[in-house]
N, C-alpha and C positions, 0 to 999 in steps of 0.2 A: 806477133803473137807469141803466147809463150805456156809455155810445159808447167813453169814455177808457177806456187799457189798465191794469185790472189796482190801480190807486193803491198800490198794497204791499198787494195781500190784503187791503184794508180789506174787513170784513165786515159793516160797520153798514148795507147794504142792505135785506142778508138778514133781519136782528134787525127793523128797520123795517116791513118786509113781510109777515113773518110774525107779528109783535105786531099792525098792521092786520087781516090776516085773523081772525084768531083775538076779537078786537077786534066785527069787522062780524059774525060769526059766532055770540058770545054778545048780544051788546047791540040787535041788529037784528032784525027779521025779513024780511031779505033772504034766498034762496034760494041759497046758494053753490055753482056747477058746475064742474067738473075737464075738462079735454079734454086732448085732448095737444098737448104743444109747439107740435108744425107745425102742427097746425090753429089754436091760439092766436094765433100769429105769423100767420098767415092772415088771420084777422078781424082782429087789428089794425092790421096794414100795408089792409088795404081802410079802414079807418078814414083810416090817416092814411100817402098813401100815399110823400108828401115826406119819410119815416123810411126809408124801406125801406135807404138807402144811410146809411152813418155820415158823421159832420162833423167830424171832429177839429179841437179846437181847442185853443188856447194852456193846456197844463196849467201855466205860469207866470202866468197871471193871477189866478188863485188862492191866498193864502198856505196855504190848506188844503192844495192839492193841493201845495206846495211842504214842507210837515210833513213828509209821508208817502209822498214820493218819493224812489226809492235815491240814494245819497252819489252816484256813478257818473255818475247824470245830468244834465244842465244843458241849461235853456234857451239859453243863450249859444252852444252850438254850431250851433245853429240860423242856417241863412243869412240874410245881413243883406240880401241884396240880389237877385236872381232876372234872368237872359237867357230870355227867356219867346220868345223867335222874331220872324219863321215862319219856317220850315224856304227855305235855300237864296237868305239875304237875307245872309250872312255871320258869321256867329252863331258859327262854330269858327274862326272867323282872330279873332273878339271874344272867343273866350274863350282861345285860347292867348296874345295880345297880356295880357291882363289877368294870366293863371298867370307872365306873368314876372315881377309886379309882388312884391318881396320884404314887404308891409305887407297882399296879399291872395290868398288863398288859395279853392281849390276843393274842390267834394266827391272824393271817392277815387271810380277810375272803377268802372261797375257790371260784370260777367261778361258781360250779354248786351247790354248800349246802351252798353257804353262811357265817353264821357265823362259822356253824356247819365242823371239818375236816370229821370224820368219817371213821380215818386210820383203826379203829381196827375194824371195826364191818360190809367191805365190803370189793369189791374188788381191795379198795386202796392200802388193808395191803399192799398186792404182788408188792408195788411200793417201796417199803424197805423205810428204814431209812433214805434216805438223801432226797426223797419225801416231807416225812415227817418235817422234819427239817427246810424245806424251809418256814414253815406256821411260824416259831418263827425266823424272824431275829430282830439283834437289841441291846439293854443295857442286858446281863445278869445278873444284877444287882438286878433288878426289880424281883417281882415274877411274874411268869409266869401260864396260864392258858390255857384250851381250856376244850368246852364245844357240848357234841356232845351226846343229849338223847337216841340216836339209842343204846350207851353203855350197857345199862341197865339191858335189860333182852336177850343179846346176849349170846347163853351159850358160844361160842368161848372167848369172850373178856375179863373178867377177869386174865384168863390165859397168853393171849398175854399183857395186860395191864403191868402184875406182871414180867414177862419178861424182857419189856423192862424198867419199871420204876419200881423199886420195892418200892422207896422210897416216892414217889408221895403218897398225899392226895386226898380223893375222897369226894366229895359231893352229896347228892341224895336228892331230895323234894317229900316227899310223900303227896298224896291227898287221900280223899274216891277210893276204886279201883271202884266204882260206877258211882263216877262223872267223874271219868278220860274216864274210857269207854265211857262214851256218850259224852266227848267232842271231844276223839276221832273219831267219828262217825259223830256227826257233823261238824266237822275239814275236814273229808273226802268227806264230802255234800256239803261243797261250794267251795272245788276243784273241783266236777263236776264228783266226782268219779261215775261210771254208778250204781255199786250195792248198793252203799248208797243212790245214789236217787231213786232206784226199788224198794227197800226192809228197809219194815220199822226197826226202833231199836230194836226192840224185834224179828223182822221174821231174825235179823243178828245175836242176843246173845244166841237165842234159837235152831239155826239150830242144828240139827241131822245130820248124816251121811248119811241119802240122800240124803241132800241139795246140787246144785249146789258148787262147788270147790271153784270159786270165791267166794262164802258167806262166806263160812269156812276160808278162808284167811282172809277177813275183821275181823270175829268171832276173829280172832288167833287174830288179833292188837290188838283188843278192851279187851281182857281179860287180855291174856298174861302177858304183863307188870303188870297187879295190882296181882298179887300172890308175894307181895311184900316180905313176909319170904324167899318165895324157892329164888327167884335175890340176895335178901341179903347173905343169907348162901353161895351161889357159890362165891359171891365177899369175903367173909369173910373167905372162905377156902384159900385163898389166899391173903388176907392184915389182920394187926390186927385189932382189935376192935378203938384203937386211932390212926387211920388214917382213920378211916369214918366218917364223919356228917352226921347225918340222921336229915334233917329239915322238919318242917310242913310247906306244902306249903301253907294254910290254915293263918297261921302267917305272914309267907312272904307279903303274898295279906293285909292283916288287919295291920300289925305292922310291914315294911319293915326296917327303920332304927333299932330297938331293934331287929331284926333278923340279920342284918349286922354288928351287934355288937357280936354277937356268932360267926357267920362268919370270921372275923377280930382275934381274940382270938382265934380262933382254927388253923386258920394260922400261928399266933404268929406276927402277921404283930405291926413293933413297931409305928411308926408314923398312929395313929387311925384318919381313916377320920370320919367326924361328918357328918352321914347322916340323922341325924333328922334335919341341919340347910340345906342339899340339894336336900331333897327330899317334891313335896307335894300334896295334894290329888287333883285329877284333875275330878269336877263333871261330867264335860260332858262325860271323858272317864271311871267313875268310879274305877279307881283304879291310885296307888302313882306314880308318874313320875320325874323326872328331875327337879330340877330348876335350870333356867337360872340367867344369874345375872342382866337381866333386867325385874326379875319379872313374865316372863313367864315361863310356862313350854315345856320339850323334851321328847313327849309319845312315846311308842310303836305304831306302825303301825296302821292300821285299822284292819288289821286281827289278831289283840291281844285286847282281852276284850271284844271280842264278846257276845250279849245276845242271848242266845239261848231259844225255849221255854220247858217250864217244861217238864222232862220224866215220862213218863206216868207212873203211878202207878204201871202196872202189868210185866212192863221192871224192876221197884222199887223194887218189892217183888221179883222177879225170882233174883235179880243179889244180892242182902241179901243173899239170900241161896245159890245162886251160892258159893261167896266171906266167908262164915260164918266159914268154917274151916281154911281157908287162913289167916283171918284177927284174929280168935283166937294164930295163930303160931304168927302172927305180933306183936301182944299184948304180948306176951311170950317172944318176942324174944327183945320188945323194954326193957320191963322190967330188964330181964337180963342184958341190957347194959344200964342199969342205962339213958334211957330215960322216961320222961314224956308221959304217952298215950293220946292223942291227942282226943278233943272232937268227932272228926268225926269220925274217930273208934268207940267210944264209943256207940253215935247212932246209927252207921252202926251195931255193936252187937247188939244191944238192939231192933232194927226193927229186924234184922233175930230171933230172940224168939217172936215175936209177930207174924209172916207172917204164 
């Protein structure tokens, strides 16, 4: 039996299955018992309990499963390349920069997430592959993307990622895990979230274990994700070292076209769009956007470039020390793969030995 959807009604399961029992039945004297389904699926998930959840995987690795799959579908539409996050690192000014590019293209956006699919990292998975598939119709020609920050620090999603795309490139934008946290927090503030407007930034980074549940959930978002080493190493146990970009979101935001040019080159993309002649700095919204060809510019939304007001000092020093042995494996870990340590790291250790 099997995980994968459906193969075209292939029925040699069943014929298998049923010649086997019928098989152990005459030939044996084993005792043959019937229970129902759910009980069945009971004891065997207690058997083995790492089934319980399906793995889809690459129904193109297979020439079998390639026989017997409808005209209609192709591996090729399948993303060639994934923005895995974390959320609020700059991930939506990376993927509109990228949608301009005429040689690559994105998934079509979903009803309820938007740009975002977010097959792997909810309860989309369980919708299989051909769900899935429906977000990339079109030229497979073009390179292909989808960009879904929730990825990140899911420990489920690498696995299933690796799965299904073994061959897929990933991109990640790292910020201070400091500054991410509190934009996450205020991100949540002007959704209207109840415990971000009850509880101040610090009464959420700080909570103990006697804190209300709800606090400690906000607490998980806001931390979570910036233990950037431990995300990296799970992704990393499973794709090599040259199939990740790890960008400074930091750069992105100050020097987006020379960041689109790493971008571009780690794709291998041959026809090079020149984003320094279509991108430009927009005062009012403070940061690079679009240009049109009639001189104006195409920003991001109003809820992207938000100013928010400074984080208080003692949210500052608590989350230094929080992040200080996080951000030392970060600094280790970018070294070893031969990336640049990024100013803001640098700071961020350099305040945790002063606090």
């Amino acid at each position: 039996m099997t995980h994968l959807s459906n193969y075209g009604n292939d029925r040699i399961a069943l014929y298998t299955f049923d010649n086997v029992i019928n098989f152990v039945d005459k030939w044996t004297n084993l005792r043959l018992k019937t229970v129902p389904p759910k009980e069945l699926a009971e004891k065997y998930f207690n058997l083995y309990p790492d089934q319980k959840e399906p793995l889809w995987t690459n129904p193109c690795d297979d020439k079998r499963h390639l026989e017997i799959w409808a005209e209609n579908k192709s591996c090729k539409n399948l993303p060639d390349f994934l923005i895995i996050g974390p959320q609020k690192t700059g991930t939506t000014a990376l993927y509109t920069f990228l949608s301009m590019h005429p040689a690559i293209r994105s998934n079509i956006d979903s009803t309820k997430t938007y740009e975002e699919v977010q097959f792997f990292s909810g309860t989309n998975y369980f919708r299989g592959i051909d769900w899935y598939l429906e977000f990339f119709p079109g030229n497979p020609s073009t390179v292909t993307f989808e960009k879904s920050a929730t990825y990140f620090d899911n420990p489920n999603v690498p696995r299933r990622v690796h799965s299904l795309l073994p061959k897929a490139k990933l991109i990640t934008l790292l910020i201070s895990p400091s500054k991410r946290a509190y934009s996450w927090y205020q991100h949540m503030r002007s959704h209207n979230d109840p415990i971000a407007l009850n509880y101040t930034f610090y009464d959420v980074v700080s909570a103990d274990e006697s804190s209300y549940s709800a606090v400690h959930d906000l607490r998980r978002r806001c931390l979570e994700p910036g233990k950037y080493a431990k995300q990296l190493d799970r992704w990393l146990s499973h794709y090599s070292a040259n199939q990740l970009l790890i960008l400074n979101g930091e750069s992105l935001k100050e020097n987006p076209a020379g960041t689109m040019s790493k971008v571009q080159h780690f794709l291998h993309i041959k026809n090079q769009f020149d984003y320094f002649t279509h991108l430009k700095y927009d005062n009012k919204k403070g940061f690079y956007c679009q240009l049109l060809n009639n001189g104006r510019t195409k920003c991001l939304g109003n809820s992207k470039g938000r100013v928010y007001p400074p984080m208080d000092q003692k949210s500052q020093n608590y989350l230094s020390q929080y992040y200080q042995s996080h951000n030392q494996e970060l600094k280790g870990l970018l070294s070893k793969l031969n990336y640049r340590v990024p100013q803001w790291l640098k700071d961020d250790l350099e305040l945790a030995e002063y606090v």
